[in-house]
N, C-alpha and C positions, 0 to 999 in steps of 0.2 A: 504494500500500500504506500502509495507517494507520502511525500512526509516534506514540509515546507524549510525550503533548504536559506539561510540568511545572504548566503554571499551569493548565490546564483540568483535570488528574490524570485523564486518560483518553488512548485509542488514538484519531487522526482523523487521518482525510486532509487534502488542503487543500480542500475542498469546505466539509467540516465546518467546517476554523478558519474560514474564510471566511464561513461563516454566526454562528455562534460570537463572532466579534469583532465584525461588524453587530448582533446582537444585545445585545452588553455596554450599547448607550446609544442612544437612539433619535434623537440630536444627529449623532453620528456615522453613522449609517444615513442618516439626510436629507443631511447631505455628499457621502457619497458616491453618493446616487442621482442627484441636482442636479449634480454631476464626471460621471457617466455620462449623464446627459441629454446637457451639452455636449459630451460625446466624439463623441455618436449623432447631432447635431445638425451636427458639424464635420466628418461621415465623411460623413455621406447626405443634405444636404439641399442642393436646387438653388437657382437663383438668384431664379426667380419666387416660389418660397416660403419662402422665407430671413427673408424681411421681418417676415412674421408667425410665422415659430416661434423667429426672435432675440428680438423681443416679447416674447414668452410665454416665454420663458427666463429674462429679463430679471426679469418680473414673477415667477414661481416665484422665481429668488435674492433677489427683495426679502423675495418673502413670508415667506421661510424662517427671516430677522431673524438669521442667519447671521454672526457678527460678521469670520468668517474670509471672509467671502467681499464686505466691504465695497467693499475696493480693486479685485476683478474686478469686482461691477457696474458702480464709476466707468469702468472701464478700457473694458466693454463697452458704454457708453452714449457715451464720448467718440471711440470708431470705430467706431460702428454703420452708417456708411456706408461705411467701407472695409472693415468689413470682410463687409458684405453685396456688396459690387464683387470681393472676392475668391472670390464664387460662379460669378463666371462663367466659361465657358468657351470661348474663342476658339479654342484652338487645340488639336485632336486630344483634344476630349474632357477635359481638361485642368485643376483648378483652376489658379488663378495662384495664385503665390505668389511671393517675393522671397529664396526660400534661395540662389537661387543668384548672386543679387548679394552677399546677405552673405557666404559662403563665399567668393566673390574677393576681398572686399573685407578678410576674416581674413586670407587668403593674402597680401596687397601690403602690410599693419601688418608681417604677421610679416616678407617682406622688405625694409622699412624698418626695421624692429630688427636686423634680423643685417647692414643692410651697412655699419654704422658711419660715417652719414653720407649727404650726395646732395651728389655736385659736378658731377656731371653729369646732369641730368634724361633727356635722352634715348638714355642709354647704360641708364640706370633702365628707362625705359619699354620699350625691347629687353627688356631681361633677365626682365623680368615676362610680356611675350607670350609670349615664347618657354617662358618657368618651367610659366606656367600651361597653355598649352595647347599640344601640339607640332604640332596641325594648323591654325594662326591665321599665316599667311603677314602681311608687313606690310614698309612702303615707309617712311622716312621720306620721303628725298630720293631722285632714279634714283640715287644713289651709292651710298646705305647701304640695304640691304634683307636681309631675310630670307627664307630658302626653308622649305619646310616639315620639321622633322626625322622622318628614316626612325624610322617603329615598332621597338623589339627585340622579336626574336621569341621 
């Protein structure tokens, strides 16, 4: 439902503002067609042809003389092979990707801040196995081991 917009002094939906503020600059329109491109390009393109539409992505953000987009060209020039290796898919159809090493790797900073210290490494390395995952069983030695913890239900 339109809804009275102050700076445009008229009634619009978000369709309207949406066209509306693309239209205010034609700087601002080629930004965000060029941000849409690499969205469309990051969502749906496979690995064999990755090569040539990173390329041509590449070359559009040069063209566009885009001052806001200097640092992502460099960015996307200096891991254009990793991140054309990130198309592929080995297993179940799958990009790769690396969130879920950074996400533990958040998780063990943050518990290295709250334990006020490590005098024991591997009383550490327990407490993280067991923090992070409750279905990750683990041995140090036959003496000290862990079982896996029951689910709550």
């Amino acid at each position: 439902e339109p809804k009275y917009n102050h700076f445009f002094r008229q009634k619009m939906n978000y369709r309207d503002l949406y066209n509306a503020l693309l239209n205010l600059n034609p700087i601002l329109k080629r930004a965000y067609e060029l941000k849409e491109d690499y969205r469309y390009f990051n969502r749906n393109s496979t690995y064999p042809e990755c090569i040539e539409e990173l390329t041509d992505l590449i070359r559009y953000f040069k063209e566009s003389r885009l001052e806001c987009y200097s640092e992502f060209i460099h960015l996307l020039e200096n891991w254009f092979e990793e991140i054309c290796n990130s198309f592929q898919r080995p297993t179940e159809d799958r990009k790769q990707s690396n969130a879920l090493a950074e996400s533990l790797n958040q998780k063990m900073r943050e518990f290295i801040m709250i334990s006020n210290g490590l005098s024991n490494f591997e009383r550490f390395r327990a407490r993280v196995i067991y923090a992070l995952n409750y279905r990750i069983g683990f041995s140090l030695t036959s003496n000290i081991q862990a079982y896996n913890r029951k689910q709550k239900k």
